[in-house]
C-alpha positions as CSV (number, residue, x, y, z in Angstrom):
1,X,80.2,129.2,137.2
2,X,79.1,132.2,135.3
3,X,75.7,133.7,134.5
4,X,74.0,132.9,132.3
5,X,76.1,129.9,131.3
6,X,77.8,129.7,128.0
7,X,78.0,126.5,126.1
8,X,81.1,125.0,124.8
9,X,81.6,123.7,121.1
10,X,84.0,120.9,121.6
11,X,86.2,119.9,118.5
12,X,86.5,116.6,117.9
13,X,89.2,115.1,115.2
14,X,88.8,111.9,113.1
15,X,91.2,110.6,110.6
16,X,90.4,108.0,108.2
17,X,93.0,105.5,107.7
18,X,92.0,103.8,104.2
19,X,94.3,100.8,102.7
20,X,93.6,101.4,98.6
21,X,94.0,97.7,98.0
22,X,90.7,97.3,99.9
23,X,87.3,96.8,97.8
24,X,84.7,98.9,96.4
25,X,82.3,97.7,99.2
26,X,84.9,99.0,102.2
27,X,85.3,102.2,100.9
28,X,81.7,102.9,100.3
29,X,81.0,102.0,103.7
30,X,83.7,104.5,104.4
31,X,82.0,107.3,102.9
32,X,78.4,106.3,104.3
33,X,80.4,106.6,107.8
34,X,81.2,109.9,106.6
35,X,77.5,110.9,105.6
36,X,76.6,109.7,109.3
37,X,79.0,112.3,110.8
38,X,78.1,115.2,108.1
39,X,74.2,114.3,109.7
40,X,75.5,114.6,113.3
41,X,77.4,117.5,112.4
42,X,74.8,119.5,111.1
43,X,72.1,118.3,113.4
44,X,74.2,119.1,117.1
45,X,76.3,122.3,115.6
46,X,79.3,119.7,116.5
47,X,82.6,120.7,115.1
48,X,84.3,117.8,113.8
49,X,87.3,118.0,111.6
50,X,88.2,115.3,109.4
51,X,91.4,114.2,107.9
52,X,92.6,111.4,105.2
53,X,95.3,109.1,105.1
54,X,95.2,107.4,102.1
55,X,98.2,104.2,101.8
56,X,99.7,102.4,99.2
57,X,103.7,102.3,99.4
58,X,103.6,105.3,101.8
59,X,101.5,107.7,103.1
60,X,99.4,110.4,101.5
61,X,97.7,112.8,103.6
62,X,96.2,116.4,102.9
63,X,95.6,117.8,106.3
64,X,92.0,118.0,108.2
65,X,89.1,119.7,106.4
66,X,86.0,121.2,108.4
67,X,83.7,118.2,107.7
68,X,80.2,121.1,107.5
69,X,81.6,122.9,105.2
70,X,84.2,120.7,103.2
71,X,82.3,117.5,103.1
72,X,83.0,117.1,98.9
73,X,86.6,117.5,99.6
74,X,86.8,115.0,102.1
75,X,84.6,112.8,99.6
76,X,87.1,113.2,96.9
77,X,90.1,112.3,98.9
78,X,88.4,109.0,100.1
79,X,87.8,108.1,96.4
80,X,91.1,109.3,95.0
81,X,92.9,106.1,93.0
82,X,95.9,104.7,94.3
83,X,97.8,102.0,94.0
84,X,101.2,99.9,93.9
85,X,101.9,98.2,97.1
86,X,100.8,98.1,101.0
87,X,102.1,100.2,103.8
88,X,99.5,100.0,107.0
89,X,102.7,100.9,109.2
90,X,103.2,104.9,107.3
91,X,99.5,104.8,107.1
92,X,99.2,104.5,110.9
93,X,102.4,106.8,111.3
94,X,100.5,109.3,109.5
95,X,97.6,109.3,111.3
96,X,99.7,109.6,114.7
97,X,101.4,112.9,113.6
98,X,98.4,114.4,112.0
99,X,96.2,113.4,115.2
100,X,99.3,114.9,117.9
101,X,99.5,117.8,115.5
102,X,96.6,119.3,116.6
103,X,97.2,120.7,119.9
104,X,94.0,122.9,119.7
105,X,91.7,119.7,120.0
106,X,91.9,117.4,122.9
107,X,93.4,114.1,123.0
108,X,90.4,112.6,124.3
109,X,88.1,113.9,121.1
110,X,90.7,112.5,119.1
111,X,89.7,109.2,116.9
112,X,91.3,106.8,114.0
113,X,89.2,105.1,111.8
114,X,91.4,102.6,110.5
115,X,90.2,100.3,107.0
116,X,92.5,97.9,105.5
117,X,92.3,94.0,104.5
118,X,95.3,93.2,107.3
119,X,97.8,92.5,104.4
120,X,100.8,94.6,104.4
121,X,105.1,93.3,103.3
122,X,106.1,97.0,103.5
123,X,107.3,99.6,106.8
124,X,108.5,102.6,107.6
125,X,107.6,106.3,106.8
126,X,109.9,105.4,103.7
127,X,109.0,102.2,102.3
128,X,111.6,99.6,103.9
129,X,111.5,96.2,103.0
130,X,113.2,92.9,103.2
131,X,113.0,90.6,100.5
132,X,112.8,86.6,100.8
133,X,114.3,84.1,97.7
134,X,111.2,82.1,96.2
135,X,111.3,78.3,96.1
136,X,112.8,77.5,92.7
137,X,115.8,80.2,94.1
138,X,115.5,82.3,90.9
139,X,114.3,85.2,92.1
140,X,113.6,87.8,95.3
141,X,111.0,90.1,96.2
142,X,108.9,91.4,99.3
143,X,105.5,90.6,98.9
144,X,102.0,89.3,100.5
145,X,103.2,85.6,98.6
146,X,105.9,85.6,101.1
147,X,103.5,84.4,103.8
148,X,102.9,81.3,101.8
149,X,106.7,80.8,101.3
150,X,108.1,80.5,104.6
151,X,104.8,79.4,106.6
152,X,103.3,76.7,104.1
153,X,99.9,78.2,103.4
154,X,98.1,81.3,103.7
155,X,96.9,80.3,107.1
156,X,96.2,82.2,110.2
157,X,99.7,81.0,112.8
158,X,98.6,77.8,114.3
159,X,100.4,78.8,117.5
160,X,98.0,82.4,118.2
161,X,98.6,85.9,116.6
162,X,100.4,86.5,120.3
163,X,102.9,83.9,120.5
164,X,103.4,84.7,116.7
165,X,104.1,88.5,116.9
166,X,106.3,87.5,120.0
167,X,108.4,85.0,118.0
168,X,108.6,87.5,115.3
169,X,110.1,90.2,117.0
170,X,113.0,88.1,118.7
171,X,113.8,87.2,115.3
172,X,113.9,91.0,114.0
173,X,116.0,92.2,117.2
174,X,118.1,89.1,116.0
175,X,118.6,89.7,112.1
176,X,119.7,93.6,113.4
177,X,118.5,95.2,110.2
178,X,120.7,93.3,108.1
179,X,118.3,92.6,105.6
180,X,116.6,95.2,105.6
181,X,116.1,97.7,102.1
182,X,114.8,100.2,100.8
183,X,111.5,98.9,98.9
184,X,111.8,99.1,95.3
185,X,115.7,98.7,94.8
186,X,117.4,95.6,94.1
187,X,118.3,93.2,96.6
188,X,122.2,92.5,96.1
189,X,123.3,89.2,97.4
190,X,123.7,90.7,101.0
191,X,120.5,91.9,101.7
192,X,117.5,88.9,101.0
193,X,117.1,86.0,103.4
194,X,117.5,82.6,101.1
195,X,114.9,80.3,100.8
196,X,116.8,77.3,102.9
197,X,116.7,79.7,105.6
198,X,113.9,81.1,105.9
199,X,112.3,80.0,109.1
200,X,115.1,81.6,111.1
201,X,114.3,85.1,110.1
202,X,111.7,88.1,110.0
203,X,110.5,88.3,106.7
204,X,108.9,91.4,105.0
205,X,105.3,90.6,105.9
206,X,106.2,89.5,109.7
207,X,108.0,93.0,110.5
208,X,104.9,94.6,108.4
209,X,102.7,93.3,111.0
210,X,104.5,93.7,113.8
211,X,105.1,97.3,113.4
212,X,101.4,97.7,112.4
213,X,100.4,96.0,115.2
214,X,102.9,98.1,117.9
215,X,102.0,101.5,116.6
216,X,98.4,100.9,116.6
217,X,98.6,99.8,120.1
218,X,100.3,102.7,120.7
219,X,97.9,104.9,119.2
């Protein structure tokens, strides 16, 4: 130890993880989070840098501000509008690359604030998708409305989130990617699960959720 002591101003990062398709109220909470910080900042001398992942399709990021001295910037990301579609999976990837980037800031000052309403039908740093035939067979997409489709209702799985991710991800080892697409370009006749068989497969949603739910255990 050396005399007199010096102190040490420890960095901290945080990264926001927003979902755009979340309300008004959410992302006001958000930014009152953010006040909070800006009032710990300034009242410990803490050095906290903040970054912004903003999802819709994919990822959007803009790098980490200093939250003293950049806190309108940050603001202004939080509130920026956009829309079209729900990727939690890029959103979390972002956050992971943005948080490991960082090599001057410990991993153990490192945090994700992650917002979102749980629904996501999208994965994949590039949107990747899989689309599922409707009931009346005359048409095919990759949406939230899936869940309805091939479970019955919008209900939680009867069986436990658990057993369902489990059964979920033998089903996607077992489909191999073969219906798997890029998000946004037709389905030929190839590439969609039908409607008569769509028990036996991992839909859009279910490998949404699954890859949501692996990375952010991982992270």
């Amino acid at each position: 130890m050396s005399l007199p002591a010096g102190e040490e101003k420890l960095a901290t990062d945080i990264v926001f993880v927003l979902d755009k398709s979340t309300s008004a109220e959410i992302e006001a909470q958000a930014l009152n989070m953010l006040t909070d910080l800006q009032n710990t900042a300034q009242t410990t001398g803490a050095d906290i840098n903040v970054g912004v992942v903003i999802f819709n399709q994919q990822a959007n990021t803009t790098g980490f501000h200093d939250l003293a001295t950049d806190y309108s910037v940050i603001e202004s990301e939080i509130k920026q509008d956009i829309s079209s579609g729900t990727n939690t999976h890029a959103g979390l990837l972002a956050a992971e690359q943005m948080l490991s980037g960082d090599t001057a800031v410990a991993d153990s000052r490192k945090y994700m604030i992650f917002v979102s309403d749980g629904i996501t039908y999208m994965y994949n740093e590039t949107p990747t998708a899989i689309g599922l035939e409707n009931a009346d067979k005359t048409n095919v997409f990759a949406g939230p409305d899936n869940w309805a489709t091939k479970y019955g209702s919008n209900a939680a799985p009867s069986e436990g989130w658990n057993q369902y991710l489990g059964n979920v991800a033998a089903q996607y080892e077992a489909d191999g990617g073969a219906y798997e697409h890029a998000y946004g370009v037709a389905y030929d006749t190839t590439t969609y699960i039908s409607y008569d068989e769509k028990v036996n497969h991992a839909m859009s949603v279910d490998v949404a959720l699954l890859k949501t739910y692996q990375t952010y255990q991982a992270l």
